[in-house]
N, C-alpha and C positions, 0 to 999 in steps of 0.2 A: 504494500500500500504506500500511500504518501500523500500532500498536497501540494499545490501550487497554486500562482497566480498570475493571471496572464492579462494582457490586454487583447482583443479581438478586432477586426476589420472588416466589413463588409464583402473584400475577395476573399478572407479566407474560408474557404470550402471545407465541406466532410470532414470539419473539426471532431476528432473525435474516433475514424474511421478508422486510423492507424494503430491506434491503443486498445480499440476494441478489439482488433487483428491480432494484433501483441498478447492480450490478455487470452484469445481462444485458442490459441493455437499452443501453448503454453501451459495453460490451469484449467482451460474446457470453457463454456458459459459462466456457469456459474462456480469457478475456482476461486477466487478474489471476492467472494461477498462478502466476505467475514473480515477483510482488510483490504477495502475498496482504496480503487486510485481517484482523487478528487480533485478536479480541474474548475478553479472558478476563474471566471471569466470578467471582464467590464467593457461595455463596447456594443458593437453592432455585427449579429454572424452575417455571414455567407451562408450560401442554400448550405443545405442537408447537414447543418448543425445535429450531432449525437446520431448522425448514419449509422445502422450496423450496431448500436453500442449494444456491448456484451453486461453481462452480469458482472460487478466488480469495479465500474465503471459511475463516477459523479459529475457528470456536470454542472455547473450553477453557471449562469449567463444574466448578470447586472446590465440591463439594455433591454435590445430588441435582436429578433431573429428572423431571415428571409424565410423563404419556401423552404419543405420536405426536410424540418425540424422532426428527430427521431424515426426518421424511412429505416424502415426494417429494426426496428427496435429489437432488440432478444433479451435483454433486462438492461439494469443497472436505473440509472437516475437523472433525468435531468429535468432542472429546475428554469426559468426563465421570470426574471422580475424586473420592475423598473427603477431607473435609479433614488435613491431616497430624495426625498425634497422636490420630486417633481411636480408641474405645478397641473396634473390634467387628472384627473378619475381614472385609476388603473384598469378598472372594470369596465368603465365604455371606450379604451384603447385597443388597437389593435398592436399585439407585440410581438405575431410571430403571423409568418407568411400563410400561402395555400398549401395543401396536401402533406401537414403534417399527422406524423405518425403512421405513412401509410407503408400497409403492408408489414406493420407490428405484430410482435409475436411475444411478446413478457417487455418488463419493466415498468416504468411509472414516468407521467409527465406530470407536472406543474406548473401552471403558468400565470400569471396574475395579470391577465388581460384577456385580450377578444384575440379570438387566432382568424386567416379568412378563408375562403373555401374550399370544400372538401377534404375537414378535419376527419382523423380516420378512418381513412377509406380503407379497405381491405383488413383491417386490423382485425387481426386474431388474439386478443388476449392483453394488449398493452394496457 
């Protein structure tokens, strides 16, 4: 396990992709649940923010997030909120793109806003 903290950018893509990789191939899905790796964020994703995330796997994202936020989810965590002191209604923002979650299969999303179209679709389980 471990933590960090990162800043995020709107190009950067499939945050998340490579570590979920890391972690399957490695400990299985769910090997790291018990001493998850936790990646917080502050910033603005790119698409398919928490792609693929396996089980073992945190992310927290202080901001907003494009489209296809947790595609193909298999577990693990990700969170998405906005930043403290902002001045608009969390709950009537939109904070994360179209077609998230889709095509999920385990884990958990949170998100402390309005997400836009075709929240999960395909989703088996997330």
């Amino acid at each position: 396990g471990g933590r960090w903290s990162l800043t995020i950018r709107n190009d950067d893509r499939s945050v998340g992709a490579s570590v979920s990789g890391h972690i399957a191939s490695q400990y299985g899905n769910q090997g790291m649940a018990v001493a998850p790796v936790t990646l917080g964020f502050m910033g603005t994703a790119g698409q398919s923010f928490g792609a693929w995330n396996a089980g073992g796997l945190k992310l927290h994202l202080t901001g907003d997030a494009n489209d296809y936020v947790g595609k193909g989810m298999a577990g693990g965590e990700i969170t998405i909120k906005p930043p403290a002191g902002c001045r608009y209604n969390s709950h009537e923002a939109v904070i994360m793109g179209n077609t998230c979650l889709y095509g999920a299969t385990g884990g958990k999303l949170y998100a402390a806003g309005c997400t836009g179209e075709r929240f999960a679709v395909r989703n088996s389980g997330a």
